[in-house]
N, C-alpha and C positions, 0 to 999 in steps of 0.2 A: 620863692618862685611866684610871677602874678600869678594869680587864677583871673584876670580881667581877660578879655580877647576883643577881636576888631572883627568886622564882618566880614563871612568867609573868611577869616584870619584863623592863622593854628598859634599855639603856645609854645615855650623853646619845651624839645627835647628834654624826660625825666630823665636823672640818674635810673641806674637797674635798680628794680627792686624785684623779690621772691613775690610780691604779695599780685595775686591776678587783677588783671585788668577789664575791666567790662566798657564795652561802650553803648549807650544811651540812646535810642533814637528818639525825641520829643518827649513829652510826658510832664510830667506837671513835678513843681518842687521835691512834692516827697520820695519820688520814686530815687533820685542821685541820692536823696538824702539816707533811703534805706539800701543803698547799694552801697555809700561808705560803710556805713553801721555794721555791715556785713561783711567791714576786713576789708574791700575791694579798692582797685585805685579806678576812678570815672573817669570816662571819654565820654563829653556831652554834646550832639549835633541838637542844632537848636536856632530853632528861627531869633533870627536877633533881639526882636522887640521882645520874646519869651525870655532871654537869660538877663541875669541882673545880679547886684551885691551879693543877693542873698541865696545865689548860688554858689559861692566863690568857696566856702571853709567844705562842699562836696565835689567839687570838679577839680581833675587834674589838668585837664586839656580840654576847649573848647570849640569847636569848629561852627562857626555862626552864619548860616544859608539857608535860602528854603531848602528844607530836604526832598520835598515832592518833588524839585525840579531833578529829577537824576541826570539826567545829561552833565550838568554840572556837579552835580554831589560826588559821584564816583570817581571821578580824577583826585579830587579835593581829599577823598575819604584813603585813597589809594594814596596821596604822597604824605598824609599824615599818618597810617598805618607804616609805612617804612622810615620817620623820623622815631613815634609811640605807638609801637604794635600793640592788639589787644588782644586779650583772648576772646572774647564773646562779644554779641551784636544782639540787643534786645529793644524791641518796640511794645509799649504798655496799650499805644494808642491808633485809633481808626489808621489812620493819615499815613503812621510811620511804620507800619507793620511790612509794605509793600517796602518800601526803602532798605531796612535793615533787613529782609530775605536777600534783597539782590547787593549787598555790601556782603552778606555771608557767603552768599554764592562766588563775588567776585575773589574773595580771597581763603574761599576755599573751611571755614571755618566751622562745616560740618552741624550747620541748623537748617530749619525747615524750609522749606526748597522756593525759589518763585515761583512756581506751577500750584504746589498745595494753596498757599498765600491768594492767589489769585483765585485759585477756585474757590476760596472763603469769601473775599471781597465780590466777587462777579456772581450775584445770586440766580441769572439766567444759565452761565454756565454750570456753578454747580446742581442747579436740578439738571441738568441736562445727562449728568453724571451719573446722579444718582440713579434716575428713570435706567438710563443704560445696564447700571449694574442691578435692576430688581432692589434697590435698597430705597425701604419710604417712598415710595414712587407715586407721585401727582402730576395731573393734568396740567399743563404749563406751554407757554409761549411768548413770545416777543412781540410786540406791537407799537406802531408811530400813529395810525391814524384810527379814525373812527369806524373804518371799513373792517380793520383788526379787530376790534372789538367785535365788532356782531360775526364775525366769523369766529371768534371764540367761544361766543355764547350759542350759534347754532352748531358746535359742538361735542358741548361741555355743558349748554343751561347756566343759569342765573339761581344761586346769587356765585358770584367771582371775588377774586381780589386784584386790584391792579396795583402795582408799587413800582418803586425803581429799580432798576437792576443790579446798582449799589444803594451807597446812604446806610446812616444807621439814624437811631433815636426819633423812628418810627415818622419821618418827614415822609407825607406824599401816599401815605397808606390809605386804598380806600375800597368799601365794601361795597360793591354794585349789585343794588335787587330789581331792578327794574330797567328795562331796554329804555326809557326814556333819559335815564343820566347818559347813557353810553354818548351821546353827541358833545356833553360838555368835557368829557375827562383827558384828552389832549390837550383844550386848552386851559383846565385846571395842572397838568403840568408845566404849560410853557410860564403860566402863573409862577408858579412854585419857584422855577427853575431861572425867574428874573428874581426874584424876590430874594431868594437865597443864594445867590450868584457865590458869593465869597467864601460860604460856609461849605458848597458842595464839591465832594470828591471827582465826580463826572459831571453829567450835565443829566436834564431831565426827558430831550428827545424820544428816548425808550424807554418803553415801559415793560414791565415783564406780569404780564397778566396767567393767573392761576384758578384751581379751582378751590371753592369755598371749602374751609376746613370748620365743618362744627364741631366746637365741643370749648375745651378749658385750655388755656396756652400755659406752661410752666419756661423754666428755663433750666439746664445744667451745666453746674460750675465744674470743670477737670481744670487736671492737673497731667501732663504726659511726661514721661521718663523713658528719655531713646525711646519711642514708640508704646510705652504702656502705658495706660490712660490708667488714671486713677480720679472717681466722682468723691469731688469735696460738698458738695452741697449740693440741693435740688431746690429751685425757690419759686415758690406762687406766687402769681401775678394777677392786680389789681388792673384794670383798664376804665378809663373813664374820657368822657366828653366826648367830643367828636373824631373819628376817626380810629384811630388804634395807641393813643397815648399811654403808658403806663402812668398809674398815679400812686400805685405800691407797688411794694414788694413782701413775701415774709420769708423765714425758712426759721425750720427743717421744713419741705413739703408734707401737708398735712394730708397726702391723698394716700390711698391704700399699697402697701408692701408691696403684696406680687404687682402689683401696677406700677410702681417704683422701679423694682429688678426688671423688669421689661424695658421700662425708660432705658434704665441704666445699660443692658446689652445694645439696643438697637444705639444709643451712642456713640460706644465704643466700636461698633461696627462704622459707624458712618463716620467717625475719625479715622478706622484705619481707611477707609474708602478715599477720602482723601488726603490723603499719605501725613498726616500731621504725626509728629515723631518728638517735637519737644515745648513746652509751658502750659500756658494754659488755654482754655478756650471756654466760649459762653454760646452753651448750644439753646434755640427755641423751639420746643416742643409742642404740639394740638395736640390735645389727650380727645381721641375723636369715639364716634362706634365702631370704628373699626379697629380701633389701635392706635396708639401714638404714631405721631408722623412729622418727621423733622421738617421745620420753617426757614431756616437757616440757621449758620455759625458763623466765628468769627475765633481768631486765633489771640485773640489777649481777654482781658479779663472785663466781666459784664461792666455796663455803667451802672449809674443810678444807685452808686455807695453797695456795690452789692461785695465786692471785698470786705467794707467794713462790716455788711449783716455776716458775711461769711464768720469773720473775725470773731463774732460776738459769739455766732452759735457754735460753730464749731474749733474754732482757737485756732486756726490757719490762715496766716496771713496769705495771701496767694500773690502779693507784690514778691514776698520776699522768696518763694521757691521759685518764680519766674525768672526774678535776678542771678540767685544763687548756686541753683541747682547743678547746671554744668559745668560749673567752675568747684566743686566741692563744698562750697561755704554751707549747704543745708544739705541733709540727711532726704535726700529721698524718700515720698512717700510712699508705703509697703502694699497697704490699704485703705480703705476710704476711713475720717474719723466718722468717732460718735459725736453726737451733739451732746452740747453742755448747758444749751438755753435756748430761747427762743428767740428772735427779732425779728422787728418790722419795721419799715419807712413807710410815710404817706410822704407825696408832695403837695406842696400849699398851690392851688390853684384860682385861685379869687375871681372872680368876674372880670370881664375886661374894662376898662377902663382908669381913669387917674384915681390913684390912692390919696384916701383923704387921712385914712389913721391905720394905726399898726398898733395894736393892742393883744395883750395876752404872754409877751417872753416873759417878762420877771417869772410869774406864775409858773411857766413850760419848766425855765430853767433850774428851776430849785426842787423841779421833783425828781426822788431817786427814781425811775423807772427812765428816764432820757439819755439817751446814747449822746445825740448831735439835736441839735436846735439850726437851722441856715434861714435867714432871711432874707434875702436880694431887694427889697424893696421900701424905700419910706417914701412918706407922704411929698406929693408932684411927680412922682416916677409913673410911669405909664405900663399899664400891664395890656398886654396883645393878647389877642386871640388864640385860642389851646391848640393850634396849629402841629407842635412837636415839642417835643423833650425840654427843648432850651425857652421854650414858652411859661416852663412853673415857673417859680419864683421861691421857692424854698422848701426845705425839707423836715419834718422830724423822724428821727430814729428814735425806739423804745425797744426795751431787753425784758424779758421776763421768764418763766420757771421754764414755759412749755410756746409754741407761736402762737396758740391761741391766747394765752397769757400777755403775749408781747403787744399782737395786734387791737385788743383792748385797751391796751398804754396808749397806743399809737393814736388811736380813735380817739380816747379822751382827749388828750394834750390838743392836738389837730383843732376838737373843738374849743379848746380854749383860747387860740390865737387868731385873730379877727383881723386881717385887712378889708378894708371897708377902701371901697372905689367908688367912682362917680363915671356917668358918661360923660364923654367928649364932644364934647358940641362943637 
């Protein structure tokens, strides 16, 4: 049978088979590829310019569309569902998370609802929720113009945080101390929101401005089984440059137990809060003076290779419970693991400008202490300003006894890899 398809084109009809069927909303190679692995036959929706050869020995059936465009997806998904019915509908990624709720919904297939979904993605709406129910409750509001602003700050006080109301990988995040930025920060969105035109989920019109959370931000990794959360990992976060960038990651979190178990309840509450009931989710925490206090979530699994730190510390893949779990293929988790080691990423963040030299893999590569080595850049390629997430340029991972162990690999290696840039004249 091909595994080739045509755009918005579907594949013939499989013979029956016993063996379950998952279908796929976006996601990048390895995800079909650990959904075969796992006994399964794949249904892959998938922006065209994304599938290729080397998807074909993991996909059974194709359907090749934007998926974001739903007006047209759900007819498409619906007459291909009555030629290769599937049993399950999973999104790994930003984009497709929203898509495959409301494919579940349409056919009834008993995952996580479009309301939860949306209250994950819509970060105005879900503080709006939480404030309601007394859970993590902060000062918070919508705003378009500059008038907004100073009616927030007289109050709430300065310092603030202004962000978007979606987006993820920290685009557009900014810390206001002083009443004098307040006149530029609209038009540093309409900035933003010409710049990134193609990248963004929404648009950048609105802004959802908060109040300042001081303290430490972590993140928590679950896992939910019909409605029980179960914490795979808790992971520190590294912040650098301007704005609110992550430039690490580590785990196990190195902060104190009872401060840990705290984290861990007030999650679990704030997932049932908003009714999430199956995979996984990447929640962000301010560990403040008063208590932790949730920043936002998101119903798939963290960026920034935090699967694989998972993978290393605690031997859980969280690709493969996300894929498998409803369908049988994995065993449920009972309770959270131990950890088995420590890891850390840095990202390579260089200065802006044209790289002249990249120096330091060989060296990186040959020492056992290295998970992953990523380079995005040789010399003439152009590095941009630390803007967001998709601004680094590369990654090292390192594994070691303990995180503090790991994070030292990390540091060393890091500094052994030198992109050297020049300015742009």
């Amino acid at each position: 049978m091909s595994r080739d398809a045509t755009r918005a084109g579907l594949q013939s009809a499989a013979p029956v088979t016993a063996r379950p069927t998952i279908a796929v909303v976006g996601g990048k190679l390895k995800i079909v590829r650990k959904a075969r692995e796992l006994g399964m036959d794949v249904v892959y929706i998938q922006h065209p310019d994304q599938y290729d050869r080397a998807h074909w020995p993991y996909v059974d059936q194709a359907l090749l569309v934007d998926y974001t465009d739903t007006a047209r997806l759900l007819p498409l998904v619906r007459s291909l569902y009555q030629a290769y019915p599937f049993d399950d509908v999973v999104s790994l990624t930003e984009l497709g998370v929203r898509p495959a709720a409301q494919i579940d919904q349409m056919l009834g297939l008993g995952g996580n609802s479009p309301a939860t979904v949306d209250l994950l993605l819509d970060k105005w709406r879900m503080r709006q929720h939480l404030n309601a129910l007394g859970v993590s409750p902060a000062a918070a509001a919508v705003g378009e113009t500059e008038q907004d602003l100073r009616d927030f700050v007289r109050a709430h006080g300065l310092p603030m945080i202004v962000k978007p109301t979606s987006e993820a990988g920290s685009l557009g995040v900014f810390a206001v101390r002083d009443v004098a930025e307040l006149d530029s920060i609209p038009a540093r969105f309409r900035a933003l929101g010409a710049r990134f035109a193609d990248e963004l989920a929404g648009d950048l019109d609105r802004f959802l401005m908060e109040e300042y959370l001081e303290g430490l931000e972590i993140s928590v990794e679950t896992l939910s089984f019909d409605g029980r959360h179960v914490v795979i990992a808790v992971t520190d976060k590294l912040l650098g440059g301007p704005g609110f960038v992550e430039v690490g990651h580590s785990t196990p979190s190195r902060q104190p137990s009872p401060l840990l178990h705290q984290v861990e309840q007030l999650v679990a509450t704030f997932l049932d809060a908003v009714g999430l009931r199956h995979g996984p989710a990447h929640t962000e925490v301010m560990l403040t003076g008063r208590g932790p206090v949730i920043i936002e979530s998101h119903n798939r699994i963290g960026g920034d290779r935090i699967n694989e730190l998972t993978d290393v510390a605690y031997g859980v893949d969280m690709d493969r419970y996300a894929l498998g779990s409803r369908l049988g293929m994995v065993e449920p988790l009972r309770r959270s693991p131990r950890p088995r080691a420590g890891a850390a990423i840095r990202f390579l963040t260089p200065p802006p400008g044209r790289v002249v030299e990249v120096t330091g893999a060989d060296t990186v590569t040959a020492d056992p202490a290295l998970v992953e080595l990523e380079i995005s850049v040789k010399p003439g390629d152009e590095v941009s300003p630390l803007t967001w997430s998709e601004d680094r340029v590369g990654h090292i991972m390192a594994r070691g006894e303990t995180a503090d162990e790991a994070i030292a690999h990390c540091e060393r290696l890091l500094a052994a890899v030198r992109i050297r840039t020049e300015a742009i004249r």
